[in-house]
C-alpha positions in Angstrom: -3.6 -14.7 -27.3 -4.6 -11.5 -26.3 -6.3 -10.8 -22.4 -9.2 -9.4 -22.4 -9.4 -6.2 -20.2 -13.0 -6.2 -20.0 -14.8 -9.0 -18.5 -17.9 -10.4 -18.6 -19.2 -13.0 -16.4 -21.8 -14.5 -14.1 -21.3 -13.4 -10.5 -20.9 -15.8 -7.6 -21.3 -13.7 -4.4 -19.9 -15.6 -1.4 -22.4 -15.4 1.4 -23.2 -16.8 4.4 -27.0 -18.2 5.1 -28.3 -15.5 6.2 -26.7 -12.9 3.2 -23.9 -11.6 4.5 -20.3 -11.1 3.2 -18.4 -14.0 4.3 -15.2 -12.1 5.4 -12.0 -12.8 6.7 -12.1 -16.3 4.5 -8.5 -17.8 4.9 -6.2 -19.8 2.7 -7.3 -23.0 4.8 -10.7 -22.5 3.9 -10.4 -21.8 0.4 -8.0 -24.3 -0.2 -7.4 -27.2 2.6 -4.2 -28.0 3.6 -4.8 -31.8 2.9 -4.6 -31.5 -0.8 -1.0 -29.9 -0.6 0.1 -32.4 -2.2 -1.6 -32.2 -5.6 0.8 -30.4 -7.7 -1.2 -30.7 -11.4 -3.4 -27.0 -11.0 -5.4 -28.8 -13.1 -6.9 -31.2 -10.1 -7.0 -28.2 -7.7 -10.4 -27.0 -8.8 -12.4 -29.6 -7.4 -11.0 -28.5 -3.6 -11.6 -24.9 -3.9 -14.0 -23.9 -0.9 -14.0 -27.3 0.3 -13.5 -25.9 3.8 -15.6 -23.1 3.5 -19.5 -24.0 4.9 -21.8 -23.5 2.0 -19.8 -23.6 -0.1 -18.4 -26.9 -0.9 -20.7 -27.9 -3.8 -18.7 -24.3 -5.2 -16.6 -26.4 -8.2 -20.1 -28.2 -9.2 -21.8 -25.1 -9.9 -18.6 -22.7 -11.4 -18.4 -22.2 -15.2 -15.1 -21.1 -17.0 -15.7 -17.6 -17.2 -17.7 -16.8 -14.1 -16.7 -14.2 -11.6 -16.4 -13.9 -7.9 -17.1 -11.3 -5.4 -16.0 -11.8 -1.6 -16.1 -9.8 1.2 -12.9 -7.9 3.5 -9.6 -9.7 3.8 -10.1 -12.8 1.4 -7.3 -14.9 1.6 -5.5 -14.0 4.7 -3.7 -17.1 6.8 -0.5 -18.6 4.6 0.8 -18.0 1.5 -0.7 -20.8 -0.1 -0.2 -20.4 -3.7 -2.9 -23.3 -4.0 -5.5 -21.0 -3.1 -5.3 -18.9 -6.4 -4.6 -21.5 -8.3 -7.6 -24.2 -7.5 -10.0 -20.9 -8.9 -7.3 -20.6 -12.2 -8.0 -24.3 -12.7 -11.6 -23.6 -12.8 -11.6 -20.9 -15.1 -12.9 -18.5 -13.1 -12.3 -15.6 -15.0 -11.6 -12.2 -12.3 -11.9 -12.3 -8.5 -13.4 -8.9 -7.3 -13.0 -8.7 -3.3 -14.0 -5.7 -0.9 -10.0 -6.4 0.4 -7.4 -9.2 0.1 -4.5 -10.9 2.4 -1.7 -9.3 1.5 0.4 -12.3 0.7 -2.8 -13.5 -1.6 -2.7 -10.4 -3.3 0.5 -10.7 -4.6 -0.1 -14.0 -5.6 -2.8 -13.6 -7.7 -0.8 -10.8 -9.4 2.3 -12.6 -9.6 0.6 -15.7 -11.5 -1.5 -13.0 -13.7 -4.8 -13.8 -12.4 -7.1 -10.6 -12.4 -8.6 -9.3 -9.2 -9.9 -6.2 -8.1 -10.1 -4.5 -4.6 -13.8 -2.7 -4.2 -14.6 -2.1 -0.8 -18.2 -2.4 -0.1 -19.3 -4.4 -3.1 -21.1 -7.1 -1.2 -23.2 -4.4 0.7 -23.9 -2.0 -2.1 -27.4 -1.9 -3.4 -29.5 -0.9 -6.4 -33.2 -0.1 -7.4 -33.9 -2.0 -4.0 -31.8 -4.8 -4.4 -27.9 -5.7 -3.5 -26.3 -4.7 -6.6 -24.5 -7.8 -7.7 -26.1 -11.4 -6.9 -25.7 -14.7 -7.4 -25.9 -15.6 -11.0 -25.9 -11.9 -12.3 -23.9 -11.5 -15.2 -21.5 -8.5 -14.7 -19.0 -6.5 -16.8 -15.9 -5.7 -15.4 -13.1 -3.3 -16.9 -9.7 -3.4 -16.1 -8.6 -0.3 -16.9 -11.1 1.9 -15.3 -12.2 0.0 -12.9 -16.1 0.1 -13.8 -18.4 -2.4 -12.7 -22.0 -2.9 -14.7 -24.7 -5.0 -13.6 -25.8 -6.6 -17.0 -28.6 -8.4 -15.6 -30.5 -5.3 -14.0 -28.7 -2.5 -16.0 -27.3 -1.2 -13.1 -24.0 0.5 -12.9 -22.7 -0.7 -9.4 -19.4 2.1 -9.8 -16.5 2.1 -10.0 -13.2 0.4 -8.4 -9.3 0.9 -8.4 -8.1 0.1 -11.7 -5.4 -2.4 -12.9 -2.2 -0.5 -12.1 0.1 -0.6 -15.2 2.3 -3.0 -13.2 -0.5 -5.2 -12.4 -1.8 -5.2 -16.5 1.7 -5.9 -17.8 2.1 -8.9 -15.6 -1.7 -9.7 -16.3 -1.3 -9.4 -20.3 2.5 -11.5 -20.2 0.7 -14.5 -18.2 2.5 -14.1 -15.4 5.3 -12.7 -13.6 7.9 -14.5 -15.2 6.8 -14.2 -18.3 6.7 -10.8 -17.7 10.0 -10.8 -16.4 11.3 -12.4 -19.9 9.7 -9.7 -22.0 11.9 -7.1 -19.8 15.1 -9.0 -20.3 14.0 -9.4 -24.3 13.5 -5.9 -24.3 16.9 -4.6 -23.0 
């Protein structure tokens, strides 16, 4: 099946209480180390942000297709492949961050789950208003990066783009698979 390389989705915009970008959100918090143990990515949904105040309740309210936005340096700490995964297993459909942990960068991209670096997305605004918000439903394209508020018509601008590395692994599944097609191709 064909990936789609635009996305549309509803926004979750992680927060604290009073409306800030939650930055610097480790692999600890997104994914505790006392689930390690679960090895079916299908059971690591439910413990995604279970470490993470105000945010446990986060599996409850996730839909398959719905799209998150964090702040600076998301996933820093280990390289706790769990920590992608348990958002895979809830079908969370692109992860758009102002700036990743390096190590969960290349995870994400190495298992072919789609995420975008914008810096300043969580502090952007619109017509008055922060441009992306909880429950707003957002297009995303891949290729040129372009972000589009659906719900308020807004365009928020524009991010870096898939690199063709990153869209090859993204369209093969991941980066074995991708690995295979350049064997099968030589």
């Amino acid at each position: 099946m064909e990936k789609p390389v635009v996305i549309e989705g509803r926004a979750w915009v992680v927060r604290d209480d009073a409306g800030n970008a939650i930055d610097n959100i480790d692999t600890d918090q997104i994914y505790h180390n006392a689930h390690l143990a679960i090895t079916d990515i299908g059971e690591m949904g439910k413990f995604a942000f279970g470490n993470l105040a105000g945010w446990e309740d986060f599996p409850q309210r996730v839909r398959p297709g719905d799209l998150l936005v964090c702040g600076k340096n998301f996933g820093s700490g280990s390289s706790r492949q769990q920590a992608v995964d348990c958002f895979r297993a809830l079908g969370v459909a692109l992860m758009i961050c102002e700036s990743f942990g390096a190590i969960y960068k290349r995870n994400a991209i190495n298992s072919g789950f789609p995420i975008l670096v914008f810096p300043g997305i969580c502090e952007m605004r619109c017509d008055d208003r922060v441009a992306a918000a909880n429950e707003d439903r957002l297009r995303v394209d891949l290729l040129s990066g372009e972000v589009m508020n659906l719900t308020t018509g807004s365009s928020i601008g524009a991010c870096e783009p898939f690199s063709k590395v990153q869209l090859d692994i993204y369209k093969a599944g991941n980066l074995f698979a991708y690995g295979k097609n350049i064997q099968l191709s030589r």
